[in-house]
Backbone atoms as SQL, in Angstrom:
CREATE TABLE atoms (id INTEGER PRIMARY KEY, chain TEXT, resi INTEGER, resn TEXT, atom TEXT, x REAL, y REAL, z REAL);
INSERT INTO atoms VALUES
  (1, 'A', 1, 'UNK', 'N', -37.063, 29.917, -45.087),
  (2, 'A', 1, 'UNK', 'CA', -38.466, 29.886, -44.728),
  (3, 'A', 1, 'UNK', 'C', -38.660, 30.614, -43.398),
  (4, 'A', 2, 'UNK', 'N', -39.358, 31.850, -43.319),
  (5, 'A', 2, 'UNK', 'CA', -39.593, 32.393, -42.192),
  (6, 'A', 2, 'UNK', 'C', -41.016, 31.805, -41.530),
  (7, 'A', 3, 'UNK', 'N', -40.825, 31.673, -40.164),
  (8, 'A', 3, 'UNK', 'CA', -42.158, 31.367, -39.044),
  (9, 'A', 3, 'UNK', 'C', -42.452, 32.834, -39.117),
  (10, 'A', 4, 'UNK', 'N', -43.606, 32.208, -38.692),
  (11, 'A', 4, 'UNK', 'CA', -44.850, 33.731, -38.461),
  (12, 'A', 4, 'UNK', 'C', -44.324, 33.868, -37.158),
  (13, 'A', 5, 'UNK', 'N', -44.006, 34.940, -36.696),
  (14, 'A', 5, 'UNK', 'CA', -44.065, 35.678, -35.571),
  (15, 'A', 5, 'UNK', 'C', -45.639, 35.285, -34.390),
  (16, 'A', 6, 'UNK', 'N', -45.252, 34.261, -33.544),
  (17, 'A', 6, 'UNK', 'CA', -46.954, 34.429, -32.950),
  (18, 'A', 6, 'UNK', 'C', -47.107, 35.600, -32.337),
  (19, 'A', 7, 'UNK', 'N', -48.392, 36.083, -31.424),
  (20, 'A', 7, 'UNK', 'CA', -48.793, 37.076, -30.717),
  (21, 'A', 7, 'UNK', 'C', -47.851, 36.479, -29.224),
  (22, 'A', 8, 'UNK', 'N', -47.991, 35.685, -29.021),
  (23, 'A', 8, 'UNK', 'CA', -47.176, 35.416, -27.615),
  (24, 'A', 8, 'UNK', 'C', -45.829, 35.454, -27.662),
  (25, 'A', 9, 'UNK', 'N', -44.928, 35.392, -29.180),
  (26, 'A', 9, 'UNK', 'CA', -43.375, 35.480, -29.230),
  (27, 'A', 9, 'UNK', 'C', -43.261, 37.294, -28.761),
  (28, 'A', 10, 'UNK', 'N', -44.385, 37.947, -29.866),
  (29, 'A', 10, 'UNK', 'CA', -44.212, 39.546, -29.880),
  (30, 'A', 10, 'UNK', 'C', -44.513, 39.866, -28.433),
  (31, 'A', 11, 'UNK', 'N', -45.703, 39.465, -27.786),
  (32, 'A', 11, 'UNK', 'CA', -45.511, 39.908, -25.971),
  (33, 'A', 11, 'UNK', 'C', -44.561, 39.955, -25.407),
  (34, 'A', 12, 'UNK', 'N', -44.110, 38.457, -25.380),
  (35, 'A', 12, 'UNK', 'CA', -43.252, 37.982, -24.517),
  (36, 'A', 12, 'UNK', 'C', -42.071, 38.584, -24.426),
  (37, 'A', 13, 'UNK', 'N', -41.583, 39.394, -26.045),
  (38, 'A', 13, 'UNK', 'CA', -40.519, 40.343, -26.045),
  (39, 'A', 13, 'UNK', 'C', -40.936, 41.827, -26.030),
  (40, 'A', 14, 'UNK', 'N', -42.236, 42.181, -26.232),
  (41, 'A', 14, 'UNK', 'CA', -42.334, 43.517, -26.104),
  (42, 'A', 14, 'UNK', 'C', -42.570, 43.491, -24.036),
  (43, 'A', 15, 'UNK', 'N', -43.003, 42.643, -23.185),
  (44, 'A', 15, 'UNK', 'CA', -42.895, 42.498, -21.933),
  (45, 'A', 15, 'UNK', 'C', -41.612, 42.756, -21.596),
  (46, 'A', 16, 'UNK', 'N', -40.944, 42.191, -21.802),
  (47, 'A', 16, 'UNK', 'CA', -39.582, 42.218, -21.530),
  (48, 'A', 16, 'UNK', 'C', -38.678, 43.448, -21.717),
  (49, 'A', 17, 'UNK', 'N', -38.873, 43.590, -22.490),
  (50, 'A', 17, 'UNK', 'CA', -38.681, 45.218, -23.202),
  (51, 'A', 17, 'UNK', 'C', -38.924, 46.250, -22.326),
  (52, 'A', 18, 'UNK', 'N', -40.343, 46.215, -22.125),
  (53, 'A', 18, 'UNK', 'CA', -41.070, 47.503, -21.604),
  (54, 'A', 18, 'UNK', 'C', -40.287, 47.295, -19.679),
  (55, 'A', 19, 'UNK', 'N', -40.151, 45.860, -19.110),
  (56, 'A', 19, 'UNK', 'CA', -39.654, 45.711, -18.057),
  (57, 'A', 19, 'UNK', 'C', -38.338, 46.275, -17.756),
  (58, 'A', 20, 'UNK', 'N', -37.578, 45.657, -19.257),
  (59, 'A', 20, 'UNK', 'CA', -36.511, 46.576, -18.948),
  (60, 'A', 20, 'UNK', 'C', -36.238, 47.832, -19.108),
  (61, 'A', 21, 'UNK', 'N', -37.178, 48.979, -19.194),
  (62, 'A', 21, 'UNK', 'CA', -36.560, 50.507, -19.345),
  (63, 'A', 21, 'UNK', 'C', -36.935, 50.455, -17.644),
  (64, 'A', 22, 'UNK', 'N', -37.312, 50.213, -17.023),
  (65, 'A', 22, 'UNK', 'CA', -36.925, 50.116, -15.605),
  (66, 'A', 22, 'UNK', 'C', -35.505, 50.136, -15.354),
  (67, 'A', 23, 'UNK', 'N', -35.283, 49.467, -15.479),
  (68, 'A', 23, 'UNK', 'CA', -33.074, 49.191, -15.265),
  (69, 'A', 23, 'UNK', 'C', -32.298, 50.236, -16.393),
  (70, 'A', 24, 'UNK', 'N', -33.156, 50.585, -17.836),
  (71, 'A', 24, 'UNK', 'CA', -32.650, 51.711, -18.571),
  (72, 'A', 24, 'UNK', 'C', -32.633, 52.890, -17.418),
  (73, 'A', 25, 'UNK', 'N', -33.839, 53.505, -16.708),
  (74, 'A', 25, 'UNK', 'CA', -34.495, 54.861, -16.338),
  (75, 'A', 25, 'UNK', 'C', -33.544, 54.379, -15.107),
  (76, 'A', 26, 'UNK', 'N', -33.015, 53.499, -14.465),
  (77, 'A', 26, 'UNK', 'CA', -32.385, 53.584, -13.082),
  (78, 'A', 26, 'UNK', 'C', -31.074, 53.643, -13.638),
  (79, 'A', 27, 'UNK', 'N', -30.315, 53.540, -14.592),
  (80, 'A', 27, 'UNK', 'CA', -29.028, 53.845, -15.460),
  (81, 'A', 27, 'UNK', 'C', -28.778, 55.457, -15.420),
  (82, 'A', 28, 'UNK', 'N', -30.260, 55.826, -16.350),
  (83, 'A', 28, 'UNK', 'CA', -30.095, 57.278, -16.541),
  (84, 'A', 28, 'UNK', 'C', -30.229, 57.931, -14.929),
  (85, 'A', 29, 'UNK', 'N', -30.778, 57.450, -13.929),
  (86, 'A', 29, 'UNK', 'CA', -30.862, 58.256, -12.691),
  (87, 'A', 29, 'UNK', 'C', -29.637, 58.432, -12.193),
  (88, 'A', 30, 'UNK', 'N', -28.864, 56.980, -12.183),
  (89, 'A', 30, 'UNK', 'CA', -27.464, 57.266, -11.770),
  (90, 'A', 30, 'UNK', 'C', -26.920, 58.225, -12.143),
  (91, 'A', 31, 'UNK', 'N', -27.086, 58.421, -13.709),
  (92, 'A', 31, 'UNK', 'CA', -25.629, 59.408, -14.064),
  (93, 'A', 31, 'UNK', 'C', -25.871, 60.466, -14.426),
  (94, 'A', 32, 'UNK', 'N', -27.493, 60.758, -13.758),
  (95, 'A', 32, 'UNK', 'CA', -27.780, 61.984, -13.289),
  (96, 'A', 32, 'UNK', 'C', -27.256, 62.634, -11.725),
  (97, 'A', 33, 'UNK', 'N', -27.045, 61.483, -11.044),
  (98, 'A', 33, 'UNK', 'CA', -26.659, 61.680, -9.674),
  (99, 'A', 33, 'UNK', 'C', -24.915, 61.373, -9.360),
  (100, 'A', 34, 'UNK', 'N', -24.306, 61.294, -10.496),
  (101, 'A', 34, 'UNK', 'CA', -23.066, 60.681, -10.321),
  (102, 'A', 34, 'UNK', 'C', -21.914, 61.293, -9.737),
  (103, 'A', 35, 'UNK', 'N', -22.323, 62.374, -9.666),
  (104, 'A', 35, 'UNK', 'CA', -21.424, 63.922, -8.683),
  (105, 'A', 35, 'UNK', 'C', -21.681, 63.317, -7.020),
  (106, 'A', 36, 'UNK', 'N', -22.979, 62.939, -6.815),
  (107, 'A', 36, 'UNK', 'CA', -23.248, 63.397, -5.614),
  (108, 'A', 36, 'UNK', 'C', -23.149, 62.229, -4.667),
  (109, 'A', 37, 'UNK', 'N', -23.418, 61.017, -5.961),
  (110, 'A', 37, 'UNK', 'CA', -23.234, 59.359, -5.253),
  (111, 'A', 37, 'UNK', 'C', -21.381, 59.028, -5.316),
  (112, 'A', 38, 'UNK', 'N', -20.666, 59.844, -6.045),
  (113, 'A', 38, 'UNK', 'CA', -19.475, 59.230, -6.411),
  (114, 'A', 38, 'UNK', 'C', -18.798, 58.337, -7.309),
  (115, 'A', 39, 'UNK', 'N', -19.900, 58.271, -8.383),
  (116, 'A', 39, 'UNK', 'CA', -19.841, 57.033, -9.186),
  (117, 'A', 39, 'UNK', 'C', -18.590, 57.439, -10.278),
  (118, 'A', 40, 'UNK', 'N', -17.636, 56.432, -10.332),
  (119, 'A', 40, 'UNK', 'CA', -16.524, 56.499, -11.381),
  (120, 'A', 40, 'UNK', 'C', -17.089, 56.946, -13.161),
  (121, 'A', 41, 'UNK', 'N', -16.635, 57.816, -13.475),
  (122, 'A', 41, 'UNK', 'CA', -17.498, 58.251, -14.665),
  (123, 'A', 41, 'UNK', 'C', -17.106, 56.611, -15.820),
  (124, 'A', 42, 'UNK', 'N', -15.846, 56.167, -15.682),
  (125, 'A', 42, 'UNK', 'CA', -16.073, 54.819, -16.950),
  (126, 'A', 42, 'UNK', 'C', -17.055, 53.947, -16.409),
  (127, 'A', 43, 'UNK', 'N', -17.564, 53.919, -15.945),
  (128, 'A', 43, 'UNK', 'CA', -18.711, 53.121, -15.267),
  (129, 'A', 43, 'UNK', 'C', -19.604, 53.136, -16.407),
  (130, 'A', 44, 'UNK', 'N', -20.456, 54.389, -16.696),
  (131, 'A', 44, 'UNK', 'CA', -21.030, 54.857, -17.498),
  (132, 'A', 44, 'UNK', 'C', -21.100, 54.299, -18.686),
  (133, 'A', 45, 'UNK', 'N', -20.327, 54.282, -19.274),
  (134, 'A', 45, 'UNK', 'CA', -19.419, 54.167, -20.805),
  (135, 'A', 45, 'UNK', 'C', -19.786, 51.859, -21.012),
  (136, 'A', 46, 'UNK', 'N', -19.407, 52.010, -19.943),
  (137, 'A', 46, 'UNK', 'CA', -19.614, 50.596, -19.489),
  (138, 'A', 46, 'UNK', 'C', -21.455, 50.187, -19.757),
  (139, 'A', 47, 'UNK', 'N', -21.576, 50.410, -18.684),
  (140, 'A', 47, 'UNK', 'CA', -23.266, 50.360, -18.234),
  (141, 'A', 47, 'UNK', 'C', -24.067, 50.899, -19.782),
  (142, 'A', 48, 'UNK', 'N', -23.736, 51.883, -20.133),
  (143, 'A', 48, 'UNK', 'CA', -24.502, 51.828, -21.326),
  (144, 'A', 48, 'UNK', 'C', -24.539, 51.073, -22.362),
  (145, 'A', 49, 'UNK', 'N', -23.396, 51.057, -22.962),
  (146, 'A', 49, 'UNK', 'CA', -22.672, 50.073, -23.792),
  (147, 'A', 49, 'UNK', 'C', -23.862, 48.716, -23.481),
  (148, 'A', 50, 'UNK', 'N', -23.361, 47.841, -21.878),
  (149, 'A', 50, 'UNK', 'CA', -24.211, 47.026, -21.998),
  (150, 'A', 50, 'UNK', 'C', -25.733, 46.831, -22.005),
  (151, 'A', 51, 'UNK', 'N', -26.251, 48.239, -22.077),
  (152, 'A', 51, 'UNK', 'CA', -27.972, 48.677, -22.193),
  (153, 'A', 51, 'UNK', 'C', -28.367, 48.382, -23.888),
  (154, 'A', 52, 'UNK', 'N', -27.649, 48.911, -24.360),
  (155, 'A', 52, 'UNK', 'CA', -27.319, 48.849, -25.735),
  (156, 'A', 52, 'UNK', 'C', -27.531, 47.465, -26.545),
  (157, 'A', 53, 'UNK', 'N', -26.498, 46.655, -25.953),
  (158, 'A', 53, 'UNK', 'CA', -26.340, 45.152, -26.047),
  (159, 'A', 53, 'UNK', 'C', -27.676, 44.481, -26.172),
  (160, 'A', 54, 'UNK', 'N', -28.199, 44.904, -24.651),
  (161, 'A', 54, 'UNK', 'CA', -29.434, 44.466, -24.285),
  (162, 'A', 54, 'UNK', 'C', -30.495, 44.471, -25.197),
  (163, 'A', 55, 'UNK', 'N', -30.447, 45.715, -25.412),
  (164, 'A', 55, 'UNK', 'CA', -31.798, 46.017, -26.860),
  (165, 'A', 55, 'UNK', 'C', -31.231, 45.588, -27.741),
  (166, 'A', 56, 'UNK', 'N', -30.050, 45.477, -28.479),
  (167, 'A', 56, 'UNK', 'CA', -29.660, 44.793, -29.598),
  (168, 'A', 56, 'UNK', 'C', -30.318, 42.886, -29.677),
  (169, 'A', 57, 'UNK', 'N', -29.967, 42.334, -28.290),
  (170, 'A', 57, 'UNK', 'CA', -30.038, 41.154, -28.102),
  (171, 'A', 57, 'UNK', 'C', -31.628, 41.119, -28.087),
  (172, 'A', 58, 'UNK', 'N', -32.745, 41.979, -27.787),
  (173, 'A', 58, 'UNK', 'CA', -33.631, 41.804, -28.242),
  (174, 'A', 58, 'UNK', 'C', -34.370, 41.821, -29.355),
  (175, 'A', 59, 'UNK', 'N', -33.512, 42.770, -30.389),
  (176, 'A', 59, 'UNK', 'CA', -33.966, 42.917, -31.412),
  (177, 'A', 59, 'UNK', 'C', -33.727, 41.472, -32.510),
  (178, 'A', 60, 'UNK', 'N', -32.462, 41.294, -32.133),
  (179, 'A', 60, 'UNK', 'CA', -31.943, 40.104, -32.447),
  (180, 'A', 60, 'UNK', 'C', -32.920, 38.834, -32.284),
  (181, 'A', 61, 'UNK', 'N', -33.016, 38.640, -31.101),
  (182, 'A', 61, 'UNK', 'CA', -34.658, 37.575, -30.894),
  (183, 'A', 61, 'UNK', 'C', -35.563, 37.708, -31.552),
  (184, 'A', 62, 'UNK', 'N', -36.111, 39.025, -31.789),
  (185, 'A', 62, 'UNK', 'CA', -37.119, 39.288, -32.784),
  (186, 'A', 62, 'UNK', 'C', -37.100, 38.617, -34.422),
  (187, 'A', 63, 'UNK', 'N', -35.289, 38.732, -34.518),
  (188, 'A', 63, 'UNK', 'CA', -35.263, 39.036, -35.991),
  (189, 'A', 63, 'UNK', 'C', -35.104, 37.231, -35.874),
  (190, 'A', 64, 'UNK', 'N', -35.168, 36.586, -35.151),
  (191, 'A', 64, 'UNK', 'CA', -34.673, 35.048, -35.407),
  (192, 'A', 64, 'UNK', 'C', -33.536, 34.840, -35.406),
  (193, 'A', 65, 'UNK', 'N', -32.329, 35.399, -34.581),
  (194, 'A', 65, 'UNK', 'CA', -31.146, 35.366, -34.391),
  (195, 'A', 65, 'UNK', 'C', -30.459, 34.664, -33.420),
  (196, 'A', 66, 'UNK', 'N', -29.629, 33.681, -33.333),
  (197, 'A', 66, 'UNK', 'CA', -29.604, 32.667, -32.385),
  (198, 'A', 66, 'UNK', 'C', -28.400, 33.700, -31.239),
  (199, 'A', 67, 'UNK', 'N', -27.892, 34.079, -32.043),
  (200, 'A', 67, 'UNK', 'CA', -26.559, 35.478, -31.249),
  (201, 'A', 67, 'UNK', 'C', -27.704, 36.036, -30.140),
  (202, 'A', 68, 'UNK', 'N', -28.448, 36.340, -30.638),
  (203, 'A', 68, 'UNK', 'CA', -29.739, 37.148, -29.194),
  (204, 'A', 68, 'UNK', 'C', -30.321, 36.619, -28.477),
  (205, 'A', 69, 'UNK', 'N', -30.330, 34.811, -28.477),
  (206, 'A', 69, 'UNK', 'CA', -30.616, 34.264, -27.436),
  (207, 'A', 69, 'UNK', 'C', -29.995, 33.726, -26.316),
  (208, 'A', 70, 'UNK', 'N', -28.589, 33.751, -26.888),
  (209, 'A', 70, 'UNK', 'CA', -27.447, 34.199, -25.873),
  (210, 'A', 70, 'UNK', 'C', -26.951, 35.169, -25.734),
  (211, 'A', 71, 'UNK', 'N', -26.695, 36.555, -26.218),
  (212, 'A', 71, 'UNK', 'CA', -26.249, 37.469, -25.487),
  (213, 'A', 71, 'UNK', 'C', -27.266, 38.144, -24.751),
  (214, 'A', 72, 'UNK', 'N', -28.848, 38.059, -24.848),
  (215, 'A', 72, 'UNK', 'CA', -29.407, 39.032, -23.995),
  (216, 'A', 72, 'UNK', 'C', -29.185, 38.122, -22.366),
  (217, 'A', 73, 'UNK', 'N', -29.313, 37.436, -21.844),
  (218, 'A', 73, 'UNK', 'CA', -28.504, 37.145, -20.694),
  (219, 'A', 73, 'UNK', 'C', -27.428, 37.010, -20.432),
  (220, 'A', 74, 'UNK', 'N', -26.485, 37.250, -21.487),
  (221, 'A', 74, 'UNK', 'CA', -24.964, 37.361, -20.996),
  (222, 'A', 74, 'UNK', 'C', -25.295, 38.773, -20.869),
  (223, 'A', 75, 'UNK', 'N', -25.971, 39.924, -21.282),
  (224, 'A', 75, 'UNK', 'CA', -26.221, 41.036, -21.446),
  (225, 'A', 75, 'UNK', 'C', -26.495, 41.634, -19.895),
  (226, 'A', 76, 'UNK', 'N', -27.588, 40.763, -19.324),
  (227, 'A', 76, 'UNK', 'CA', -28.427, 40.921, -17.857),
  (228, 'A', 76, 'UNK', 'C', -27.108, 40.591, -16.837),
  (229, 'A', 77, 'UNK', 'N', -26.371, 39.635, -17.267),
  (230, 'A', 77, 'UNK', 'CA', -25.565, 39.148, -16.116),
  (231, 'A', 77, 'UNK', 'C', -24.508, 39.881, -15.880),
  (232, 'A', 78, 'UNK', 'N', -23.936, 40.399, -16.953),
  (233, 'A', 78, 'UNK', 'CA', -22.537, 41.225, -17.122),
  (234, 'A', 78, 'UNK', 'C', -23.281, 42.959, -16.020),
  (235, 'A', 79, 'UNK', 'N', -24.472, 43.101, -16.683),
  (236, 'A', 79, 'UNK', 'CA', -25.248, 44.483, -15.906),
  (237, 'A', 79, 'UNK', 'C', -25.234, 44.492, -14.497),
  (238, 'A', 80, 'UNK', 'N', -25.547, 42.992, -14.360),
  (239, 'A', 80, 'UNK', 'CA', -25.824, 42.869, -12.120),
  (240, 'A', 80, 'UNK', 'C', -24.582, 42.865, -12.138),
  (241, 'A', 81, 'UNK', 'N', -23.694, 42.022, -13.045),
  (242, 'A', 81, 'UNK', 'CA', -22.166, 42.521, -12.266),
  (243, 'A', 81, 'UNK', 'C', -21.109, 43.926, -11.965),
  (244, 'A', 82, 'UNK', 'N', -21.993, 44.206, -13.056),
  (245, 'A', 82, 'UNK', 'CA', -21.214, 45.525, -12.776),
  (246, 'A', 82, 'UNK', 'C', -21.795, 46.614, -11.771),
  (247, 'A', 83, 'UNK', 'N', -23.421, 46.461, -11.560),
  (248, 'A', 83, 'UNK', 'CA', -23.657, 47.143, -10.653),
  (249, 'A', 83, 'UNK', 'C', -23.117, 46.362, -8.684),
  (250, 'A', 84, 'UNK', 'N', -22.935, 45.657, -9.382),
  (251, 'A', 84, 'UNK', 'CA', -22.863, 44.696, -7.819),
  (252, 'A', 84, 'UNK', 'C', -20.847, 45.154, -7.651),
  (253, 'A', 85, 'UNK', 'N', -20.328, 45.123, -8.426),
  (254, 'A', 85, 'UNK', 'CA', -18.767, 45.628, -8.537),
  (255, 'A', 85, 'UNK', 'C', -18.532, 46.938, -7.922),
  (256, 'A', 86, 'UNK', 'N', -19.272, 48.287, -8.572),
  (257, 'A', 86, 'UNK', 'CA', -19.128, 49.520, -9.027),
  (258, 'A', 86, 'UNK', 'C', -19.744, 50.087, -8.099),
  (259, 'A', 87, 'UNK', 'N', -21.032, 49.848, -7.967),
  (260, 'A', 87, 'UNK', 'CA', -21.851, 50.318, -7.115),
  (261, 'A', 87, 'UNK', 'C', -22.165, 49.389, -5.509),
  (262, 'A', 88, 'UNK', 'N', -22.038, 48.282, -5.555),
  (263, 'A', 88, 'UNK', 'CA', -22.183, 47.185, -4.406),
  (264, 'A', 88, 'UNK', 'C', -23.914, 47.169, -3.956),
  (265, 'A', 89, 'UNK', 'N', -24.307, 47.382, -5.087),
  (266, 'A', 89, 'UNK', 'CA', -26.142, 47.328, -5.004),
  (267, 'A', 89, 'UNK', 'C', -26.180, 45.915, -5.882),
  (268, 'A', 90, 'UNK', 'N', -27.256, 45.669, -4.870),
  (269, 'A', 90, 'UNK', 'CA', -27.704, 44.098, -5.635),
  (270, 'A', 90, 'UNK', 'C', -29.468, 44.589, -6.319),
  (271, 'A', 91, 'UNK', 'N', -29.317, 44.731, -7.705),
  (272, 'A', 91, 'UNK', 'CA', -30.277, 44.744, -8.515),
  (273, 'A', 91, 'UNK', 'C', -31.364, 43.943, -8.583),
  (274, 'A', 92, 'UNK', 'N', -32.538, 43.796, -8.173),
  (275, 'A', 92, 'UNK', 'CA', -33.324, 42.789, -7.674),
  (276, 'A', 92, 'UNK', 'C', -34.025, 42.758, -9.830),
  (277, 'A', 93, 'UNK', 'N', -33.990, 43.818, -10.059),
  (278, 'A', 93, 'UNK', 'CA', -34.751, 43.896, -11.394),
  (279, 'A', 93, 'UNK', 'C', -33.763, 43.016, -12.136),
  (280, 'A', 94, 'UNK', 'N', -32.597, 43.251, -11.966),
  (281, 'A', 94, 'UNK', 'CA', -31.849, 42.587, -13.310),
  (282, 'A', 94, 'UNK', 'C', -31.672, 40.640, -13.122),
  (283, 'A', 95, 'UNK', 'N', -32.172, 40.425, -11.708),
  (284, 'A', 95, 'UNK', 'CA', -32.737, 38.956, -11.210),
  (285, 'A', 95, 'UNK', 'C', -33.923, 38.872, -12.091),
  (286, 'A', 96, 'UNK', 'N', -34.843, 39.555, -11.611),
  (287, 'A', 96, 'UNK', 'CA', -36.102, 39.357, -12.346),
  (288, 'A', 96, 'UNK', 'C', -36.286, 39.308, -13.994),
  (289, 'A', 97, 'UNK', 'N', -35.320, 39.923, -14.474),
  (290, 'A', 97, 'UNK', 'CA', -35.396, 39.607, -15.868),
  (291, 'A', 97, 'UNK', 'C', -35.155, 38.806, -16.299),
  (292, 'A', 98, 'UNK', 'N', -33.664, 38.082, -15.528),
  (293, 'A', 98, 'UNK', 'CA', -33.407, 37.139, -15.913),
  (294, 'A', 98, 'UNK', 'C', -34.348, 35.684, -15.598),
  (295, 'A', 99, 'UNK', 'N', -35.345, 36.113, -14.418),
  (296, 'A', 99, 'UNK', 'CA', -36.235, 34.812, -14.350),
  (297, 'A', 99, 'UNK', 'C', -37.343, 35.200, -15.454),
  (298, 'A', 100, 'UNK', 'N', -37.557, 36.573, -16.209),
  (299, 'A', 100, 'UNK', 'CA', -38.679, 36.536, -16.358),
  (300, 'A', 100, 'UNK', 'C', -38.425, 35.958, -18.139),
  (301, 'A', 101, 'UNK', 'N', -36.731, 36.176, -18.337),
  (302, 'A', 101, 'UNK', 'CA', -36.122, 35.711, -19.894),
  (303, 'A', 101, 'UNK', 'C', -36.388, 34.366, -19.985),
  (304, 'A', 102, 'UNK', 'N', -35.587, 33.279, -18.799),
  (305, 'A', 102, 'UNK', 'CA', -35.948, 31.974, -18.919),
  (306, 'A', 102, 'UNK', 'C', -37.320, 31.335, -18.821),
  (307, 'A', 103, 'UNK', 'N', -38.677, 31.982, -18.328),
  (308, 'A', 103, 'UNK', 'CA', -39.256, 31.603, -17.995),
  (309, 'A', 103, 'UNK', 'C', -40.390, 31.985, -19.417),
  (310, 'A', 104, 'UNK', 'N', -40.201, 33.087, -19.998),
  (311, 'A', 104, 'UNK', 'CA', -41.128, 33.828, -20.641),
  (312, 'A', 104, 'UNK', 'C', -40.734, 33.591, -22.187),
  (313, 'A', 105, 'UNK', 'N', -39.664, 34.011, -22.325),
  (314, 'A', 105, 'UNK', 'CA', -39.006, 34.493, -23.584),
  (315, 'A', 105, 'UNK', 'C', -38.704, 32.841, -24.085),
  (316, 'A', 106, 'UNK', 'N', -38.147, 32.350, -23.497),
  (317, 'A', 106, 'UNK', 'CA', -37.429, 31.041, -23.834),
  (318, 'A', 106, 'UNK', 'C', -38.816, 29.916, -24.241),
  (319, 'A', 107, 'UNK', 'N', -39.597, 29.991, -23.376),
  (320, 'A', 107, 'UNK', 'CA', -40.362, 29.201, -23.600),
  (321, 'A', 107, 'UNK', 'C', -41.454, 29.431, -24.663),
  (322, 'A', 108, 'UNK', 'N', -41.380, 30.955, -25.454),
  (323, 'A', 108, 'UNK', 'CA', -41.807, 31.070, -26.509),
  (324, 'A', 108, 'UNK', 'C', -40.639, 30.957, -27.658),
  (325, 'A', 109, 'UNK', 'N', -39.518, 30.988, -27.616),
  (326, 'A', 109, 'UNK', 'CA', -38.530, 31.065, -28.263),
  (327, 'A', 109, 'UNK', 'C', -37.896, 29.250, -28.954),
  (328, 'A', 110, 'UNK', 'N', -37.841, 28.307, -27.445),
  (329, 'A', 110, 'UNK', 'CA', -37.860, 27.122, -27.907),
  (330, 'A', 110, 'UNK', 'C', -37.939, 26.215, -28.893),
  (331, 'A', 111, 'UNK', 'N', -39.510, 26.132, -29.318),
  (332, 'A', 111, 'UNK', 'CA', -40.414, 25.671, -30.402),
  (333, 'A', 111, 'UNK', 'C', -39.411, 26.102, -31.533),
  (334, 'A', 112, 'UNK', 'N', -39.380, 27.674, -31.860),
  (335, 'A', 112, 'UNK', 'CA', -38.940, 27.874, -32.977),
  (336, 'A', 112, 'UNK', 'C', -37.915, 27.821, -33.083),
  (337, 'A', 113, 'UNK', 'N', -36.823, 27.242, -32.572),
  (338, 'A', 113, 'UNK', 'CA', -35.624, 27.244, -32.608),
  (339, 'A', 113, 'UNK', 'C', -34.903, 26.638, -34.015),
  (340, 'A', 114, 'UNK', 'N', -35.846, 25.931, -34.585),
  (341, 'A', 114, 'UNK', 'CA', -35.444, 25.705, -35.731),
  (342, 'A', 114, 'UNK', 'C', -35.445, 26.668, -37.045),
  (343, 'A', 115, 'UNK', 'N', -36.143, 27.767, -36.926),
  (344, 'A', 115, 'UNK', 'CA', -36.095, 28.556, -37.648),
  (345, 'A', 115, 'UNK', 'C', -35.069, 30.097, -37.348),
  (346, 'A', 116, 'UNK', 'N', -34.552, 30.044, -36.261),
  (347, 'A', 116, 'UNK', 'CA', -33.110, 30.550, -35.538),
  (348, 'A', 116, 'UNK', 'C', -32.277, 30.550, -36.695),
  (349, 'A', 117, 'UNK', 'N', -31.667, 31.612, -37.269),
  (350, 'A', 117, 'UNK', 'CA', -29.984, 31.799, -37.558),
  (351, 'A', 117, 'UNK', 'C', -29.046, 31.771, -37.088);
């Protein structure tokens, strides 16, 4: 039995979404600049990979997948770590997602948890 999708589940993840190509477009800036900042090229390989994740783990939420309501913040957390490792920048965006996942996403996500795979 599928739940209807409300208008506030679809925000709450198309918000999130659209927040994160912020942290996508600061990915791609890096490794546009990666000659000149010094950045280890497996970094890359890394960092995308977990961009990837990220949108997977959202799509996953979408689709009613219980795997996407835990990996898209194992997704966010593994990202600040690696920029906080690699780079020694503390990502204020990849904080904010993660307050804006528990606060936004979850609390439309909750309710339906019974209809979760």
């Amino acid at each position: 039995m599928e739940t209807k999708k409300s208008t506030g589940f679809i925000l709450a993840l198309v918000f999130t979404f659209v927040v994160s190509t912020v942290v996508f477009n600061l990915d791609g800036v890096e490794f546009v600049q990666r000659r000149e900042v010094n950045i280890p090229s497996g970094y890359f390989y890394l960092i995308f990979a977990v961009d990837i994740l990220w949108v997977v783990s959202l799509v996953l939420i979408y689709l009613y997948r219980k795997l996407g309501v835990f990996l898209f913040p194992l997704a966010v957390a593994v990202h600040f770590l690696l920029n906080s490792y690699f780079l020694s920048s503390f990502l204020y965006f990849d904080v904010f997602i993660l307050f804006l996942y528990f606060s936004l996403v979850l609390l439309v996500t909750v309710p339906r948890w019974q209809a979760f795979k």
